[in-house]
N, C-alpha and C positions, 0 to 999 in steps of 0.2 A: 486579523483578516479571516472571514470564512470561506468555506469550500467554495459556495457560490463564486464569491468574487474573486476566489481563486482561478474558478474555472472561466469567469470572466474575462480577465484579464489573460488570460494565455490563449483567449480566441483573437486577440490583437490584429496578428494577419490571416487567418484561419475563417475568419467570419465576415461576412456581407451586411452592414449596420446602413441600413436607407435614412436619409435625414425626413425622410416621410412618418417615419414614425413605425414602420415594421420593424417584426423579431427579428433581432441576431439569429444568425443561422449556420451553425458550426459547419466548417469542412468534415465531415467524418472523413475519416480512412478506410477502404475497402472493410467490409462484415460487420461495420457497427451498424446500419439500419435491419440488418434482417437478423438479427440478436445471436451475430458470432462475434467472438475475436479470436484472433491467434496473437496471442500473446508469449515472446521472451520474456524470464523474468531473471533479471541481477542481483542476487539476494545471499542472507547468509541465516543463521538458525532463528531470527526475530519474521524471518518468514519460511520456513522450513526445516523444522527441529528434528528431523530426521525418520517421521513416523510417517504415515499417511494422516493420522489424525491430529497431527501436533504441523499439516504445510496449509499454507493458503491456498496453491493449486488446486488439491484433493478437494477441500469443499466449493469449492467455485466451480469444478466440472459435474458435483450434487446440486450445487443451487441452481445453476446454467440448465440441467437435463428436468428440473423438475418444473421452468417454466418452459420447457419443449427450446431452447437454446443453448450455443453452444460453446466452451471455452477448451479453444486447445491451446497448449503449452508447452515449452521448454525452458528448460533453466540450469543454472548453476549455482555454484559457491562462491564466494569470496567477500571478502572487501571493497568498499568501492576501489582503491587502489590497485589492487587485484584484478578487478574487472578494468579499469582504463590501461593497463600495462598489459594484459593477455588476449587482444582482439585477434581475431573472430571467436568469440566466447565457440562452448561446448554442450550440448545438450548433455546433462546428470543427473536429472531427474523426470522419474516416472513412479506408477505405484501401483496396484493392483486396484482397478478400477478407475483410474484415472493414467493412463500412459501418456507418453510426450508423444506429440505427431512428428516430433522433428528430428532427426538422427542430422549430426555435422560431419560424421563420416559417409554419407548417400547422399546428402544437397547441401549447398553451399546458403549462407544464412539470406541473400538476394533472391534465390530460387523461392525461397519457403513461405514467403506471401506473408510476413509478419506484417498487424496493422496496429502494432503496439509493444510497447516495454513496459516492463513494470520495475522497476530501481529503487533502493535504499542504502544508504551511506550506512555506516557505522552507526551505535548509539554512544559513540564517548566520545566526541566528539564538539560535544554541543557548549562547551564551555569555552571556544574559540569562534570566531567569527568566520561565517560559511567559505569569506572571499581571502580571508587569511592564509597564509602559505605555511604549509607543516612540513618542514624538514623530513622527519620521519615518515611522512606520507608522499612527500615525492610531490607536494602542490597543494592546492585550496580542495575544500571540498566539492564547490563550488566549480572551479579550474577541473577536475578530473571528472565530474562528474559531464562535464561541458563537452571532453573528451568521447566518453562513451556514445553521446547525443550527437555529434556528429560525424560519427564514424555508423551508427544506424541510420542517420539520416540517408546521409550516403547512399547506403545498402538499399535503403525502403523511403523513397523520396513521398515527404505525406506523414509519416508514421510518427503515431501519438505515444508520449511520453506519459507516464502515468508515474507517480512519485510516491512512495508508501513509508506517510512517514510513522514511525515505531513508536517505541517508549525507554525511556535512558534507562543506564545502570540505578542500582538506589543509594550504590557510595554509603553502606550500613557499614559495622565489623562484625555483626552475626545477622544470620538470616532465620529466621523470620522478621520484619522489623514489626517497632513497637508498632502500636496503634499510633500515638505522635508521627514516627516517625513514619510512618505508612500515610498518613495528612500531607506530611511534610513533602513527601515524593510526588502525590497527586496533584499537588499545589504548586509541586515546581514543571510538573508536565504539563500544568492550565497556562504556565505563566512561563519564564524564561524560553521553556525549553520548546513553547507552540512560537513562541516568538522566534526564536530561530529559522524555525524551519517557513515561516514567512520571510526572513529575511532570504532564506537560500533558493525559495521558489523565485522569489523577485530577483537574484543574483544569474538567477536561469534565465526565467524570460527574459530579462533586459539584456543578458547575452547572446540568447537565438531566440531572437524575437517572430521568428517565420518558423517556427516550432513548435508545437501545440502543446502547452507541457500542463500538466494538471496534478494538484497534490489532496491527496488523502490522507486527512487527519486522522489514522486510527488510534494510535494512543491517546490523542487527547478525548476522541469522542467515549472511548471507554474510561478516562479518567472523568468525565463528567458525568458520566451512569454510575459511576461509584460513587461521585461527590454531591450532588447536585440531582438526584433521581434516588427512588425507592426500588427500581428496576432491578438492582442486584441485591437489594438486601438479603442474609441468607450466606452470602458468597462471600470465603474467609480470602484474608491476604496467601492463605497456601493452597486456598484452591483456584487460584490463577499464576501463580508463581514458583516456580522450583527454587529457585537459587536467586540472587543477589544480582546476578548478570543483566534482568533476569529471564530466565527461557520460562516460557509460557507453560500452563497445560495444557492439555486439548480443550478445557471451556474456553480458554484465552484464545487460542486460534480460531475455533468459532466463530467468537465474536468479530476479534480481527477480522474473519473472512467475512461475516456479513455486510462489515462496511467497505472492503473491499469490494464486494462484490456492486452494492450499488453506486460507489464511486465511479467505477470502469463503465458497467454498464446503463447509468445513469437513470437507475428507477429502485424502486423501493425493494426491501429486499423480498425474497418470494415468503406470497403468504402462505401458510398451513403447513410450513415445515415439520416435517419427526422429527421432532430432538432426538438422534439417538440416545442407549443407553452411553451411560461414560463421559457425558455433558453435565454438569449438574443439573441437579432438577430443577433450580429456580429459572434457569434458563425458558424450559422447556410451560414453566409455569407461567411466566411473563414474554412467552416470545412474542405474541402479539403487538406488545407495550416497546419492546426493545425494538422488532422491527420499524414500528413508526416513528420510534426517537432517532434512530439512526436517519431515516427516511427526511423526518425535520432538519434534523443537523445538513444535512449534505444537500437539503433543499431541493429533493426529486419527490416523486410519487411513482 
C-alpha cells in the first residue's frame, strides 16, 4: 500500500466524497491550510538521537522557516509502551534554534492547541503481528498504540495522527554489515517489514475509524533510494548508520526529515535547500533528484 492510499483511506470519515464526481476534501485540523502545525511528537532515538542534527524536529522547523511556514513542537522519549502507560506525556525536547512552544508544567496539553502527533512504535517489534498481544509489552502494538489515540483525541477533538514509520534493527553479529547482508536488510525493509506497518496502519483505522491517522513510509522510501535509484550513490553503509540498532547519522535524519516533512505537510519538500556542511555531499549534489523522489513517492507536489 502507498502513502497515497494510505492517506486515502484514513480520510474515511474526515472527508466529504460527492457521488458527482468532486475531490475528496480532507477535514484539516486547525493550522494545516495556512502552512502551521503544532505538532506532539511520541518518539524514541529513530527520531531524535539526541543532537539537534541527528532529531526530526530540528530540521522540520529549517525546512518549515525556509518556505515562510511554520512547525512547532514538543515531545518526548519513550517506547510506545512508555508513552500509552505515562499520559499526559511531557514536553523534553528543545534545541538551539528550534525550541518546544509547549512547557506541561504552564499548560495543560488541551490548552496548547495541538493539530497533530507524530508516533512511532519500536523497531523490534516487527517480527509479530501489529494486533498480537506481547506480554512484555503490556498489549498489541496496535492495542497501545490505540491507547495514546484516544486519549489525544480526547484532549484535541479533530487532531491528526501522523505515524512515522522507521527502519528495523539489522539482526547482524558485527556492525558494519556485508554488502549481502546490507541487500539483505534493505530488502527486508521493502518487503516484510513495509508490510507490517500496512498491516498496523489498517489495525488503526479500522479501530478509530473517525480518526485521521496517516502513515509515513520513511524507512522504506530511503531504502528504495539506496536500492532502486542512483540518488545515494557515493553513500557508504557507515555513512548512514552508527551501530547495528541502528541509530542514524545526521545524513540519515536528513533524509528522514525530508520525508517527514512532506508527509505532515503534504507538498514536496522545499526546493533550494543548503545542504549544510556535515550532510554528505552527495546529498547536497543530488538534492534536487531526491527531493522529487521523495515528492513521487508520497504523491504530493
Amino acid at each position: 500500500m502507498t502513502f497515497f492510499s494510505r492517506l486515502k483511506t484514513s480520510l474515511t470519515s474526515a472527508a466529504l466524497v460527492c457521488a458527482l464526481g468532486l475531490v475528496a476534501i480532507p477535514a484539516h485540523s486547525a493550522g494545516h491550510e495556512d502552512g502551521e502545525r503544532r505538532t506532539f511528537i511520541f518518539g524514541h532515538s529513530l527520531l531524535n538521537n539526541g543532537t539537534a542534527r541527528s532529531a526530526i524536529p530540528y530540521w522540520m522547523v529549517q525546512f518549515a522557516r525556509a518556505e515562510q511556514k511554520r512547525f512547532n513542537f514538543a515531545g518526548q522519549y519513550g517506547f510506545h509502551w512508555d508513552h500509552a502507560n505515562n499520559l499526559p506525556p511531557e514536553s523534553e525536547w528543545g534545541f538551539d534554534g528550534a525550541p518546544a512552544f509547549w512547557d506541561h508544567n504552564q499548560q495543560d496539553f488541551a490548552s496548547a492547541g495541538f493539530d497533530s502527533i507524530l508516533f512511532t512504535p519500536v523497531n523490534f517489534v516487527q517480527y509479530e503481528s501489529p494486533t498480537a498481544d506481547l506480554d512484555w509489552a503490556g498489549g498489541s502494538t496496535a492495542g497501545l498504540t490505540l491507547r495514546v489515540i484516544d486519549w489525544v483525541a480526547a484532549q484535541e477533538p479533530g487532531i491528526h495522527v501522523y505515524i512515522y514509520e522507521n527502519w528495523p534493527e539489522m539482526q547482524i553479529n558485527n556492525f558494519p554489515p556485508s554488502d549481502q547482508e546490507f541487500d539483505d536488510y534493505n530488502a527486508f525493509i521493502l518487503g516484510q517489514f513495509s508490510d507490517w506497518w500496512d498491516d498496523y496502519h489498517t489495525a488503526l483505522q479500522d479501530g478509530r475509524p473517525d480518526v485521521q491517522i496517516t502513515s509515513i513510509p520513511v524507512g522504506p522510501i530511503i531504502a528504495k533510494m539506496i536500492t532502486q535509484t542512483s540518488l545515494l550513490s557515493g553513500i557508504s553503509v557507515t555513512d548512514l548508520y552508527l551501530d547495528g540498532d541502528p541509530h542514524g547519522t545526521d545524513t540519515t535524519y536528513f533524509l528522514a526529515s525530508l520525508i517527514t516533512y512532506a508527509g505532515m505537510f503534504e507538498t514536496a519538500p522545499p526546493a533550494g535547500i543548503n545542504v549544510p556542511n556535515g550532510i554528505h555531499p552527495v546529498i547536497k549534489a543530488n538534492y534536487a533528484g531526491i527531493a522529487q523522489f521523495i515528492a513521487d513517492e508520497l504523491g504530493v507536489n
